[in-house]
ChimeraX commands (.cxc) that place a marker at each C-alpha (Angstrom):
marker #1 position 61.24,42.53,-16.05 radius 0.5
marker #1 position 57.71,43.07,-16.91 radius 0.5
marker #1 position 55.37,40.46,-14.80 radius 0.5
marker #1 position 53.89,37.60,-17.11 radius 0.5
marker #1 position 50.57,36.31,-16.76 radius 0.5
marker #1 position 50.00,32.60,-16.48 radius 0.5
marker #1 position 46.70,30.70,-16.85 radius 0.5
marker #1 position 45.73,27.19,-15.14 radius 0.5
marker #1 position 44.42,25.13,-17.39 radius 0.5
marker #1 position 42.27,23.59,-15.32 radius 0.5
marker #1 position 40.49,26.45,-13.24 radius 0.5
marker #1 position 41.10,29.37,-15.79 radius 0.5
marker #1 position 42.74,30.86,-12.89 radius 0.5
marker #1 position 45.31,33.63,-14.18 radius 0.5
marker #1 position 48.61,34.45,-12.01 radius 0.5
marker #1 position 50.72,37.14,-12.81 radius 0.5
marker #1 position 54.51,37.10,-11.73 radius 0.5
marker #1 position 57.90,36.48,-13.35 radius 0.5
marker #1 position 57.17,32.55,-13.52 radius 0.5
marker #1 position 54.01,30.14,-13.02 radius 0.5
marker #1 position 53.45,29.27,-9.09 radius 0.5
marker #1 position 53.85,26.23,-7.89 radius 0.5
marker #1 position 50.40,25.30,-7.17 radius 0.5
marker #1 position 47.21,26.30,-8.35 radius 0.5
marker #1 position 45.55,28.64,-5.03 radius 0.5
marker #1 position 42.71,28.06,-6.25 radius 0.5
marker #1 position 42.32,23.94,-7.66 radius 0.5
marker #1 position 45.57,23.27,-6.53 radius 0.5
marker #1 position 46.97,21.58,-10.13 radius 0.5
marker #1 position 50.62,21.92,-9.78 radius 0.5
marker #1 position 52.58,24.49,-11.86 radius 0.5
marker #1 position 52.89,22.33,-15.20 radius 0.5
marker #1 position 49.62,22.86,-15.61 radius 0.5
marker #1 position 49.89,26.13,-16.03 radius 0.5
marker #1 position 50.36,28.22,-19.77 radius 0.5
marker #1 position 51.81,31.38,-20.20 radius 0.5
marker #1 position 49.34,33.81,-21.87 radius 0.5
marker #1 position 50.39,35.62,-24.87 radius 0.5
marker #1 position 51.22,39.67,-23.99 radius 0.5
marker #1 position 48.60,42.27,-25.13 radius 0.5
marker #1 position 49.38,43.35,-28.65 radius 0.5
marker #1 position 51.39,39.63,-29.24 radius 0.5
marker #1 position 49.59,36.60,-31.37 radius 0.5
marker #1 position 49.21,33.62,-29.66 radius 0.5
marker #1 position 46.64,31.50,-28.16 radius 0.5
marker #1 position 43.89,33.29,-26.16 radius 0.5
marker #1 position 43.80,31.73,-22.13 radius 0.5
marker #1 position 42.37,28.31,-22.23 radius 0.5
marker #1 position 38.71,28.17,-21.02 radius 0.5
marker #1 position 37.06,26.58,-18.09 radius 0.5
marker #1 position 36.05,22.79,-19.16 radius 0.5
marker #1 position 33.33,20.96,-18.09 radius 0.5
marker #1 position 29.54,22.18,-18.17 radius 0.5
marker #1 position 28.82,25.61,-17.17 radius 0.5
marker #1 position 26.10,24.57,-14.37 radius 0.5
marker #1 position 24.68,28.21,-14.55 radius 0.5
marker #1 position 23.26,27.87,-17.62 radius 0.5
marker #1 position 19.88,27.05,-19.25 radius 0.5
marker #1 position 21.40,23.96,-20.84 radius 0.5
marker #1 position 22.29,22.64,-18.07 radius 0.5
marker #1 position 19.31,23.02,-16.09 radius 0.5
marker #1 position 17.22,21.57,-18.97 radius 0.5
marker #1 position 19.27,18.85,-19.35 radius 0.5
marker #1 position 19.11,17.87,-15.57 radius 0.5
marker #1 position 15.48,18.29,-15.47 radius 0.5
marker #1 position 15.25,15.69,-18.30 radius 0.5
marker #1 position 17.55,13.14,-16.46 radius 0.5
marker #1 position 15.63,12.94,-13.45 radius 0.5
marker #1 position 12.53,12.72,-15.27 radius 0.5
marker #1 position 13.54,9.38,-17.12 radius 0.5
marker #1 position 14.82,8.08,-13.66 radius 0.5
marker #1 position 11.75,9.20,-11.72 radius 0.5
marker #1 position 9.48,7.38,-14.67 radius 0.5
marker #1 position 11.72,4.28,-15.10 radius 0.5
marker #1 position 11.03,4.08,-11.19 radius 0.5
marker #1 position 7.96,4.01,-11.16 radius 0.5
marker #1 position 6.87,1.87,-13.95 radius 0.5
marker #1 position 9.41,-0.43,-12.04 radius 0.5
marker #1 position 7.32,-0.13,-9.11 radius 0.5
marker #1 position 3.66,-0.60,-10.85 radius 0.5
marker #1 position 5.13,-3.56,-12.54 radius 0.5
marker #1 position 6.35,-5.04,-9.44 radius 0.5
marker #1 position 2.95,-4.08,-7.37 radius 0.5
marker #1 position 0.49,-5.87,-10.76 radius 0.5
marker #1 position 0.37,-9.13,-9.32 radius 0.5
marker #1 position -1.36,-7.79,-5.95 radius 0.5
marker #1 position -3.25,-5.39,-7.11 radius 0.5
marker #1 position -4.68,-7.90,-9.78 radius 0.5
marker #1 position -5.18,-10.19,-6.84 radius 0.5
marker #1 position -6.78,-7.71,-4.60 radius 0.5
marker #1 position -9.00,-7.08,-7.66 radius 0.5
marker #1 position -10.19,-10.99,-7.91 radius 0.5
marker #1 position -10.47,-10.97,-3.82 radius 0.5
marker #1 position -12.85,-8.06,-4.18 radius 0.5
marker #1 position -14.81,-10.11,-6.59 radius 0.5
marker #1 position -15.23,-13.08,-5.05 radius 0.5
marker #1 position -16.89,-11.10,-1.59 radius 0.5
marker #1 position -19.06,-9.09,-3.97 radius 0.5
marker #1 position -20.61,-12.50,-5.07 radius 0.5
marker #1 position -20.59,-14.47,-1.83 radius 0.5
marker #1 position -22.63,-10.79,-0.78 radius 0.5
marker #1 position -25.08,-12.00,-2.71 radius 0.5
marker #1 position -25.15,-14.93,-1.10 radius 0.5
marker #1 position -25.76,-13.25,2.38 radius 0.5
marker #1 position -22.42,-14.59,3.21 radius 0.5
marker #1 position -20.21,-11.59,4.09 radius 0.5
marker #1 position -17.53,-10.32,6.70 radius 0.5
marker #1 position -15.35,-13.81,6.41 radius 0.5
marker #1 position -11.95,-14.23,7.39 radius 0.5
marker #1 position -11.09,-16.46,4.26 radius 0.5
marker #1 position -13.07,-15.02,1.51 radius 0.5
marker #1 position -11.04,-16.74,-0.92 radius 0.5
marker #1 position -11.43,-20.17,0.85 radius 0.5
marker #1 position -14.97,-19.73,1.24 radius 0.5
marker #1 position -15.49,-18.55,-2.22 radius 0.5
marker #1 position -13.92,-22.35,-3.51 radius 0.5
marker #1 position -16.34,-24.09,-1.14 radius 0.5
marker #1 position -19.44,-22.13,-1.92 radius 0.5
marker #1 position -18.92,-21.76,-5.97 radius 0.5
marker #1 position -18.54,-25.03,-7.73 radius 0.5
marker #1 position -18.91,-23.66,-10.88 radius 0.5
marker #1 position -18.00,-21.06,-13.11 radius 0.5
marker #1 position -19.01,-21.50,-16.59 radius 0.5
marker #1 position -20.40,-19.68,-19.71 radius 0.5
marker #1 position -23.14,-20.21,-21.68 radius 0.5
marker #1 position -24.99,-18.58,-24.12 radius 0.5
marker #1 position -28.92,-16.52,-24.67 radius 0.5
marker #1 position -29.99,-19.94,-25.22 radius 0.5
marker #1 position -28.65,-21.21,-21.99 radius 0.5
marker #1 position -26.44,-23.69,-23.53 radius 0.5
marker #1 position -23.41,-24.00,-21.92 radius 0.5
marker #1 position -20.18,-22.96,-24.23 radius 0.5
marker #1 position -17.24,-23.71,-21.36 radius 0.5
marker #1 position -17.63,-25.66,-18.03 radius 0.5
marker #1 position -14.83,-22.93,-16.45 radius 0.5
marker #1 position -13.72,-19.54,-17.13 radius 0.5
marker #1 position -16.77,-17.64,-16.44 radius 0.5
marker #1 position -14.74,-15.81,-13.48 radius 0.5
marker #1 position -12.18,-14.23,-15.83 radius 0.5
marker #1 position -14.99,-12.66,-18.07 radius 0.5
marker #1 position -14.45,-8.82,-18.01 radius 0.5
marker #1 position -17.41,-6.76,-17.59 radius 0.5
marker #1 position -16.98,-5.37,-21.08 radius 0.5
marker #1 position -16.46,-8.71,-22.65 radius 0.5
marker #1 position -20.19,-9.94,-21.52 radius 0.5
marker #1 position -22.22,-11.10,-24.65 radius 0.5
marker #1 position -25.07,-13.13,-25.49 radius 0.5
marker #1 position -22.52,-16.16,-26.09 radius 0.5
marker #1 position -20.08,-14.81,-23.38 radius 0.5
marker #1 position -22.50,-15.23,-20.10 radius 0.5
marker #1 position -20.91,-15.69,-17.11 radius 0.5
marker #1 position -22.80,-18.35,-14.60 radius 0.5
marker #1 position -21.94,-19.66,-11.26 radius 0.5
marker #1 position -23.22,-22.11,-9.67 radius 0.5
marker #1 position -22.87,-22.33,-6.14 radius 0.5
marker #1 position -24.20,-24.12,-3.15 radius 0.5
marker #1 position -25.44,-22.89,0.10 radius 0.5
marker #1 position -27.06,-25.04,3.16 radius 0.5
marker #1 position -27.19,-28.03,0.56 radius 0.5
marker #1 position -29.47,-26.32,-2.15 radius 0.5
marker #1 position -28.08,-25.24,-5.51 radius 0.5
marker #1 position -28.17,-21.45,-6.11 radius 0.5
marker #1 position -27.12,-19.64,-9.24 radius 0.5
marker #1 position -25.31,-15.88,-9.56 radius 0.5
marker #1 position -25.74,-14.06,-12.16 radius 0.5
marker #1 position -23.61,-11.00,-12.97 radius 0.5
marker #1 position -24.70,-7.39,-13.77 radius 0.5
marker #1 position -23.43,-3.61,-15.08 radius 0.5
marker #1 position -25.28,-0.45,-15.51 radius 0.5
marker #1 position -25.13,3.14,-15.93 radius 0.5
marker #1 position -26.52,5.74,-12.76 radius 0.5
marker #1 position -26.91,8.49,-12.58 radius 0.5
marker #1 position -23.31,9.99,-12.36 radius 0.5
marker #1 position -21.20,6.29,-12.70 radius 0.5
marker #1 position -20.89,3.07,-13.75 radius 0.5
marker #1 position -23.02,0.37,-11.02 radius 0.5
marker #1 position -23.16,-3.32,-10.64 radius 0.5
marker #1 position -23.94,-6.16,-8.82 radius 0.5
marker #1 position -24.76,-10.04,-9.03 radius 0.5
marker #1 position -27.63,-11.68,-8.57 radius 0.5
marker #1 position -28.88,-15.02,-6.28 radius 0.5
marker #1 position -31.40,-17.04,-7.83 radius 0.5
marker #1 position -32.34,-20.20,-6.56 radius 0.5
marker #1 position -32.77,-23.72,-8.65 radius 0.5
marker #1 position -35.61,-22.88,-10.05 radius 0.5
marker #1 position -33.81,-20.29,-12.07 radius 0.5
marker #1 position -35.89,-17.42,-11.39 radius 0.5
marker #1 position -36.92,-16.78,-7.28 radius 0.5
marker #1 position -34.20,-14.37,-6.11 radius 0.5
marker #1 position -32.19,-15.49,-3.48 radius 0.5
marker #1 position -30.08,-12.47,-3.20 radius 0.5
marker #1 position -28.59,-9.51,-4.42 radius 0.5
marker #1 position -25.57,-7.47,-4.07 radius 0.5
marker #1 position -25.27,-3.49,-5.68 radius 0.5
marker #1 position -22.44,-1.14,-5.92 radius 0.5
marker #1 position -21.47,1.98,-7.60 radius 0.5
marker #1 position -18.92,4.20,-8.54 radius 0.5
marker #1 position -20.24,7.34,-7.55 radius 0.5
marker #1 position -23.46,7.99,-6.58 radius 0.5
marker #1 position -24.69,10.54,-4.40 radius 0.5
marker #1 position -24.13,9.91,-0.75 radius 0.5
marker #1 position -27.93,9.32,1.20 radius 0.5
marker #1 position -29.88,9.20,-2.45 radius 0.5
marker #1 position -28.32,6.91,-5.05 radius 0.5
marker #1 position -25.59,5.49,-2.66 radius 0.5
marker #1 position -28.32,3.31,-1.01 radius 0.5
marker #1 position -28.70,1.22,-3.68 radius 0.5
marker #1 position -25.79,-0.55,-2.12 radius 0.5
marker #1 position -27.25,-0.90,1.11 radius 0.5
marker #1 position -29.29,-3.67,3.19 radius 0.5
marker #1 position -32.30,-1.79,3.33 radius 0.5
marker #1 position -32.98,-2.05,0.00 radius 0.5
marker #1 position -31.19,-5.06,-1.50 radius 0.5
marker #1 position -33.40,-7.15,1.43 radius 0.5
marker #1 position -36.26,-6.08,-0.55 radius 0.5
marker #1 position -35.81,-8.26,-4.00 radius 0.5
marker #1 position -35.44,-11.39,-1.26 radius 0.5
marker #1 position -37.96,-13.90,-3.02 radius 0.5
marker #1 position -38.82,-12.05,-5.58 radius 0.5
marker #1 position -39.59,-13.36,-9.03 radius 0.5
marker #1 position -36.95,-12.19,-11.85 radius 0.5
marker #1 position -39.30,-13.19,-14.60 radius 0.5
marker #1 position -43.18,-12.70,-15.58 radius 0.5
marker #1 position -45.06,-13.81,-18.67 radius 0.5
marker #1 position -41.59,-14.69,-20.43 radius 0.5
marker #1 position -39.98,-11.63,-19.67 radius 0.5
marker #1 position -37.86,-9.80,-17.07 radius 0.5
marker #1 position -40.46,-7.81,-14.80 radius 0.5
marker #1 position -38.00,-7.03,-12.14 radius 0.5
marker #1 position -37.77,-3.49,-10.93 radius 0.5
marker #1 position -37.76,-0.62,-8.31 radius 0.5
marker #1 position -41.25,1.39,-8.60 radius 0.5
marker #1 position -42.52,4.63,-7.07 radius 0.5
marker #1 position -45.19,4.65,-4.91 radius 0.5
marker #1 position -47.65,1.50,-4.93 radius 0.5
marker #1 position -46.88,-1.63,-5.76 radius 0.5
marker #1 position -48.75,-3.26,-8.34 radius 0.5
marker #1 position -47.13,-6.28,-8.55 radius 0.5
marker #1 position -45.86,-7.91,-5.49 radius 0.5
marker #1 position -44.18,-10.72,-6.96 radius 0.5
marker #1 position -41.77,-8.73,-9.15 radius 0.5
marker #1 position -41.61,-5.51,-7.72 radius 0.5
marker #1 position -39.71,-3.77,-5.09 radius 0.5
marker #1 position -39.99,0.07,-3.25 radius 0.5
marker #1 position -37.50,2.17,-5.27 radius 0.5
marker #1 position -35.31,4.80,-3.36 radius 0.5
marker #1 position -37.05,8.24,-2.80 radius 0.5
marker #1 position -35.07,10.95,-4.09 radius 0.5
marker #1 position -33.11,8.71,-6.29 radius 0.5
marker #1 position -34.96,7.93,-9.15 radius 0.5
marker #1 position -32.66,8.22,-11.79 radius 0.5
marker #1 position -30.10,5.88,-9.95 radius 0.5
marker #1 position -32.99,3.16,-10.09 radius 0.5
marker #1 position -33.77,3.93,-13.38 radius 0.5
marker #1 position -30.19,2.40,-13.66 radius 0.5
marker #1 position -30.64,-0.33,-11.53 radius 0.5
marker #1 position -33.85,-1.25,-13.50 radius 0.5
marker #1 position -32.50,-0.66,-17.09 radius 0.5
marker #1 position -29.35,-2.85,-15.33 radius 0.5
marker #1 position -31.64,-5.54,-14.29 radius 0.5
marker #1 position -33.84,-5.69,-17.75 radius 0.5
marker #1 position -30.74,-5.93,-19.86 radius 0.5
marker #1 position -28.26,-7.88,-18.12 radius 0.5
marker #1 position -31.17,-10.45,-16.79 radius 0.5
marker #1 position -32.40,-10.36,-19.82 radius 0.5
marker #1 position -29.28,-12.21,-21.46 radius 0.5
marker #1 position -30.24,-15.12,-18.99 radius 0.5
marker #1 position -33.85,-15.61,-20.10 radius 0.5
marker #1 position -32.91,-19.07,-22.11 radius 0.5
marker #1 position -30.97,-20.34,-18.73 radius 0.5
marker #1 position -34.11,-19.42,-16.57 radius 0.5
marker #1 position -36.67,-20.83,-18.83 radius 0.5
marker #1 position -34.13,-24.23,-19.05 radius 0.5
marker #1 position -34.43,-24.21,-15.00 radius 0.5
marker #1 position -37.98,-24.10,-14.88 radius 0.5
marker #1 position -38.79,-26.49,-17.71 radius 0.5
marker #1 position -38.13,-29.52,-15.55 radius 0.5
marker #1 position -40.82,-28.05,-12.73 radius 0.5
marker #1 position -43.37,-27.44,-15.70 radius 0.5
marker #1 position -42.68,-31.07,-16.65 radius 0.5
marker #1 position -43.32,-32.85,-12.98 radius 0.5
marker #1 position -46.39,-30.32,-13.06 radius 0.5
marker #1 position -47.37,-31.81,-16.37 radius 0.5
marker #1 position -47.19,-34.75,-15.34 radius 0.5
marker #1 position -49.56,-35.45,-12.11 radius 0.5
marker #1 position -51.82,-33.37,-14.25 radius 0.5
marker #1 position -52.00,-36.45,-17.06 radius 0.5
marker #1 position -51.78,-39.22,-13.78 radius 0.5
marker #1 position -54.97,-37.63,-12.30 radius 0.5
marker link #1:1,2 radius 0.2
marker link #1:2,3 radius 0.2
marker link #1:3,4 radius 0.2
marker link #1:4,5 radius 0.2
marker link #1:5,6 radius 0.2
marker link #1:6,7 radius 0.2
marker link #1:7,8 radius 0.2
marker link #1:8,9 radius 0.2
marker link #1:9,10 radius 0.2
marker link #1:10,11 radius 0.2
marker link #1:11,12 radius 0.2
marker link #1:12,13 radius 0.2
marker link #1:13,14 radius 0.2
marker link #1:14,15 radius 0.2
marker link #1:15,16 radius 0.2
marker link #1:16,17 radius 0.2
marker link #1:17,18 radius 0.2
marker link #1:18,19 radius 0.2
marker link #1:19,20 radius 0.2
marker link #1:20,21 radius 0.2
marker link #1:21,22 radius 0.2
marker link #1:22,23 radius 0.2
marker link #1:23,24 radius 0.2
marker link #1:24,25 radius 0.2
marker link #1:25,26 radius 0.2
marker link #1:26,27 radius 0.2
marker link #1:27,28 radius 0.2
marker link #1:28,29 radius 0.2
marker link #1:29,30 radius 0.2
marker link #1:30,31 radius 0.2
marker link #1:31,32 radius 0.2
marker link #1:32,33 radius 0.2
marker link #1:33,34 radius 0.2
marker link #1:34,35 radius 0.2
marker link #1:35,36 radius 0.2
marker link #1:36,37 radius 0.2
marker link #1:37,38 radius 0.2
marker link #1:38,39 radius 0.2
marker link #1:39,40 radius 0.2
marker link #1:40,41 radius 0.2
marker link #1:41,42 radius 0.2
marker link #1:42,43 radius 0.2
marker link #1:43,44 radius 0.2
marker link #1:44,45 radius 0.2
marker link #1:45,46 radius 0.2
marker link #1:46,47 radius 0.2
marker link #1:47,48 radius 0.2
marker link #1:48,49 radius 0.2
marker link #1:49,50 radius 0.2
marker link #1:50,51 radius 0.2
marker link #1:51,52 radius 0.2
marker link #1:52,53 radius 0.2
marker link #1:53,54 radius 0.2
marker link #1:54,55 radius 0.2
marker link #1:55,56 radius 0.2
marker link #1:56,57 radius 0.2
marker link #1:57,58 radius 0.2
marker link #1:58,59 radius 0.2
marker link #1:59,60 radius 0.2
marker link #1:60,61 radius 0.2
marker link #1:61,62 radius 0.2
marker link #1:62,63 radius 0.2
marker link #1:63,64 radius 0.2
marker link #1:64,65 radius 0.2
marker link #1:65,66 radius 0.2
marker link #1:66,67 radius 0.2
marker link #1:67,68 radius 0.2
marker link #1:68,69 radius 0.2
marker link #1:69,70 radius 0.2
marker link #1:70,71 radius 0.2
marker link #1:71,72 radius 0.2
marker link #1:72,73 radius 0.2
marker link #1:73,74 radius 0.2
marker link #1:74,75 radius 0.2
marker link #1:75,76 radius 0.2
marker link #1:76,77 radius 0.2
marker link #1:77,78 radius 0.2
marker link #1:78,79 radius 0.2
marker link #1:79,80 radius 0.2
marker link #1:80,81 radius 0.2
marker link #1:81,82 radius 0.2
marker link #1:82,83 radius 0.2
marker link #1:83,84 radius 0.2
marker link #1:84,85 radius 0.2
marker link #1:85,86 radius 0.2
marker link #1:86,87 radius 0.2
marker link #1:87,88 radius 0.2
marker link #1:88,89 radius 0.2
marker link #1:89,90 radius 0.2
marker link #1:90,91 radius 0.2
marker link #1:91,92 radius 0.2
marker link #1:92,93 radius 0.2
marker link #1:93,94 radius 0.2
marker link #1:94,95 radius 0.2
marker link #1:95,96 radius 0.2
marker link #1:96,97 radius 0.2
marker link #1:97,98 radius 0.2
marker link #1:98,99 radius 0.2
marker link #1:99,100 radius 0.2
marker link #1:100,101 radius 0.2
marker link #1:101,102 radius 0.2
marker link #1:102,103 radius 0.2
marker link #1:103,104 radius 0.2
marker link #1:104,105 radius 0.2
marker link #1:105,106 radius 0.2
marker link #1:106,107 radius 0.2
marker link #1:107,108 radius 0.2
marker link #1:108,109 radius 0.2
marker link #1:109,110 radius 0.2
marker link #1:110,111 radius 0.2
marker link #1:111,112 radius 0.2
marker link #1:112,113 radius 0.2
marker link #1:113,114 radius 0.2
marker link #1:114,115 radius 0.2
marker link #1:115,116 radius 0.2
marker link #1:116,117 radius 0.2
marker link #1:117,118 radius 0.2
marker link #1:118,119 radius 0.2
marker link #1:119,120 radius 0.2
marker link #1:120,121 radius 0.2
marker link #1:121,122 radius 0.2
marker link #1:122,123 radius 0.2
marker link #1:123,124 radius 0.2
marker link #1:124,125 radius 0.2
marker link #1:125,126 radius 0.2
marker link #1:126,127 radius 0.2
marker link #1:127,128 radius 0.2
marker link #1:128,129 radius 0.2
marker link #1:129,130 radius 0.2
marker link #1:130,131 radius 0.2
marker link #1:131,132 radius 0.2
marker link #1:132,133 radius 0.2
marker link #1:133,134 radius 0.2
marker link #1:134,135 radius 0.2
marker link #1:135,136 radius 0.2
marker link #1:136,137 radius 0.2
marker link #1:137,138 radius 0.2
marker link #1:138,139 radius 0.2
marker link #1:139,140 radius 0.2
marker link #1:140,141 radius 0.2
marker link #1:141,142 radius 0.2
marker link #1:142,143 radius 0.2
marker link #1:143,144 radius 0.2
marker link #1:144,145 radius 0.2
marker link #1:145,146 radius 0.2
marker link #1:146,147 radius 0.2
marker link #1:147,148 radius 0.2
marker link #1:148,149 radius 0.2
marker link #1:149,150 radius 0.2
marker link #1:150,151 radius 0.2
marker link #1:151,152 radius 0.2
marker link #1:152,153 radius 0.2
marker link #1:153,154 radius 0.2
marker link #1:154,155 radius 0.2
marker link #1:155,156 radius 0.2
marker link #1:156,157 radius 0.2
marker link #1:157,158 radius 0.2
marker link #1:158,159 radius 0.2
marker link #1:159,160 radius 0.2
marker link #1:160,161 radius 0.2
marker link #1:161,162 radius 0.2
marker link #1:162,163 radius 0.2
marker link #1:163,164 radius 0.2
marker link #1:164,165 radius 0.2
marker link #1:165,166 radius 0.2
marker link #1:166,167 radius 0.2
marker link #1:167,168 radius 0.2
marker link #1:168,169 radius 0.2
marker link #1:169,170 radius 0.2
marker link #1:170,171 radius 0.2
marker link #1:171,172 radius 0.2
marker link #1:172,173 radius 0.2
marker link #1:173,174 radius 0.2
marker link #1:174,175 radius 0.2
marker link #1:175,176 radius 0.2
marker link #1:176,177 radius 0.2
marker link #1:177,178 radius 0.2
marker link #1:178,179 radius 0.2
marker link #1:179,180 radius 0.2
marker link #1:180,181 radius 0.2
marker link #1:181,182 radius 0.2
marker link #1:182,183 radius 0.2
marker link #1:183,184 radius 0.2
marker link #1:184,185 radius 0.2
marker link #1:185,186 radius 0.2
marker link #1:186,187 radius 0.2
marker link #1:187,188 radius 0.2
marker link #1:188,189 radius 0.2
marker link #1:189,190 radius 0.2
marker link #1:190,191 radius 0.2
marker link #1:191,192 radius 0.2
marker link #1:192,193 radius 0.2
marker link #1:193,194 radius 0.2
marker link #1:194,195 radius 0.2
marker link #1:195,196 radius 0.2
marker link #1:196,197 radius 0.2
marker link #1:197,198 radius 0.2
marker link #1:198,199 radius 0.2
marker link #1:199,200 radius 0.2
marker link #1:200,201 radius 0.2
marker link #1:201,202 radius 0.2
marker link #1:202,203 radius 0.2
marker link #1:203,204 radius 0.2
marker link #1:204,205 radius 0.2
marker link #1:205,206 radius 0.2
marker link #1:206,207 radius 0.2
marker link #1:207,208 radius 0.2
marker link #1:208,209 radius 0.2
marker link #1:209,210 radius 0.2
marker link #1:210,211 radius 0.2
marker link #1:211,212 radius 0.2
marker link #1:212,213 radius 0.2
marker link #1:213,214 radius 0.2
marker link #1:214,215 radius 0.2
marker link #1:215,216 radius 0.2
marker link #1:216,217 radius 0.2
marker link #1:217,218 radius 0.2
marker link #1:218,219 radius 0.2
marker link #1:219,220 radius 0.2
marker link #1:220,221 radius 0.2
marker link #1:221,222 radius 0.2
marker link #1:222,223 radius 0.2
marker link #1:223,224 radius 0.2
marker link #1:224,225 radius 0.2
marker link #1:225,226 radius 0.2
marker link #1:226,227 radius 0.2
marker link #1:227,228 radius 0.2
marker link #1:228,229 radius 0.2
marker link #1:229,230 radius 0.2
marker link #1:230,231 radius 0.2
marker link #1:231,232 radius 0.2
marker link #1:232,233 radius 0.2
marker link #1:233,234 radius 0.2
marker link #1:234,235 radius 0.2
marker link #1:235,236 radius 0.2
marker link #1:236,237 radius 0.2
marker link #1:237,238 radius 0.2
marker link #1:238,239 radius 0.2
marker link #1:239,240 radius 0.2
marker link #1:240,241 radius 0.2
marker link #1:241,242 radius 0.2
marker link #1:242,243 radius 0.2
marker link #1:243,244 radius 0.2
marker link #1:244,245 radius 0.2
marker link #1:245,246 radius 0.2
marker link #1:246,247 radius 0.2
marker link #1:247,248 radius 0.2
marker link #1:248,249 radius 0.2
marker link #1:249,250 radius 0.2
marker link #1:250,251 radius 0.2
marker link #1:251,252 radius 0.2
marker link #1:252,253 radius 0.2
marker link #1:253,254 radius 0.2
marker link #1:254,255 radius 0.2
marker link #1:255,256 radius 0.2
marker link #1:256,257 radius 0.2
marker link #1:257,258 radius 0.2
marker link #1:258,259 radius 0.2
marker link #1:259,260 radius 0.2
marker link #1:260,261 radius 0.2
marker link #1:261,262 radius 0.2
marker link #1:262,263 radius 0.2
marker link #1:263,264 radius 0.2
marker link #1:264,265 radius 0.2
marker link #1:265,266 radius 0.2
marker link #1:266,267 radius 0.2
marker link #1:267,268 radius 0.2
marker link #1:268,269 radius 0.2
marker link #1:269,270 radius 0.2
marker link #1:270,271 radius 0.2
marker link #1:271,272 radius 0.2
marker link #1:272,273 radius 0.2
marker link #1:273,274 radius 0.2
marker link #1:274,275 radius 0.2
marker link #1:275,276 radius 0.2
marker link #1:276,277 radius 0.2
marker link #1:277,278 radius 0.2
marker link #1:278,279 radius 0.2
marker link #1:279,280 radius 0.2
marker link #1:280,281 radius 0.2
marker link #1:281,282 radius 0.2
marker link #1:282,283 radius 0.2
marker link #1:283,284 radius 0.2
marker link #1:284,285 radius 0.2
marker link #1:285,286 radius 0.2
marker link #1:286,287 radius 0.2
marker link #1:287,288 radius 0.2
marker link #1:288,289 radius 0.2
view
């Protein structure tokens, strides 16, 4: 008797003998699950393919490559969204040093602690230096800064009231910033605290270093009604307003001075409101004597 060829139905595996074996050598199914293929030349059902998903082929890799995308990307925005909270957090912690900096209070253990005993106020007001909210000037976005959006604190160090006034710029190859100390009379600077995104290392960097923010201490923000501020070359002509600008880095404090025009600027009404009182007293023993 001519051999017959059987096919496993579950491995495609095809044995060839008088009768099916009893287990599959190969997957081990047991002999029902083989089929007796049809003889050349005879009609009947061709041998029974392989199931399941040929892992060999381009399908298949595209598919898997798709998979573990989603599942990489469903991680990770799992991750980020977990992570928001502290990295929001971090962000405000970073803000409150920057203004205490200006303060000439830096290098604390507590920064947030120190930051809720040294700022008693954070409100907005407008060009007119009005004041639109008593809180919420800390949540003011850079971008969000207006003439009727003006972020103000008020803050007290060694018993004297001291006011810091925000500020953002353009340098020479970033964004730069800072905030400003002024003390009660709205317009001698206390302080002042610069950074940067990217400025070049030994040039523009230094605008963010003590050498030269020391030099606007008790300096005068405004002259003859307007903001005369600013970092010159060379001689000074005015002592009172200006400061020695950073050699080699002139377009950087071309920044810092189109910064401090602008963004001061804004505040003009709010200085002129904090000296008003002073003119008045002056006024005043002038008409007594």
């Amino acid at each position: 008797m001519a051999a017959k060829k059987y096919v496993c139905k579950i491995c495609g595996y095809v044995h060839e003998g008088s009768s099916a074996p009893d287990a599959c050598p190969l997957c081990k199914a047991g002999a029902d699950q083989f089929e007796a293929a049809a003889a050349e030349g005879e009609k009947g059902a061709e041998a029974p393919k392989k199931k399941g998903l040929n892992t060999n082929s381009d399908f298949y890799a595209i598919v898997y490559a798709a998979i573990v995308v989603v599942i990489v990307a469903f991680m990770l925005a799992g991750v980020s969204s977990a992570l928001k909270p502290m990295q929001d957090e971090n962000i405000k912690l970073d803000k409150m040093k920057q203004i205490l900096a200006s303060l000439h209070i830096k290098d604390v253990k507590d920064a947030k602690a120190e930051f809720e005993k040294i700022v008693k106020k954070d409100a907005i007001i407008n060009a007119a230096g009005a004041e639109v909210k008593a809180q919420g000037g800390f949540d003011v976005a850079n971008d969000a800064i207006s003439e009727d959006n003006l972020p103000i604190y008020v803050c007290e160090v060694d018993g004297e009231e001291k006011y810091v006034i925000p500020m953002t710029g353009q340098g020479l190859w970033g964004g730069i910033w800072g905030y400003m100390a002024v003390n009660s009379d709205g317009n001698t600077i206390y302080g002042v605290y610069f950074s940067h995104a990217s400025e070049t290392p030994g040039l523009g960097a230094e605008i963010a270093s003590d050498k030269f923010t020391s030099l606007f201490d008790g300096k005068n923000i405004i002259a003859d009604g307007e903001v005369a501020l600013e970092a010159v070359k060379g001689r000074l002509s005015n002592e009172a307003t200006q400061v020695n600008a950073i050699s080699g880095a002139t377009i950087t404090c071309n920044g810092v001075n189109d910064m401090l025009k602008k963004c001061l600027g804004n505040y003009k009404g709010f200085i002129a409101s904090k000296q008003q009182p002073q003119a008045n007293v002056e006024s005043a023993k002038v008409s007594e004597e």
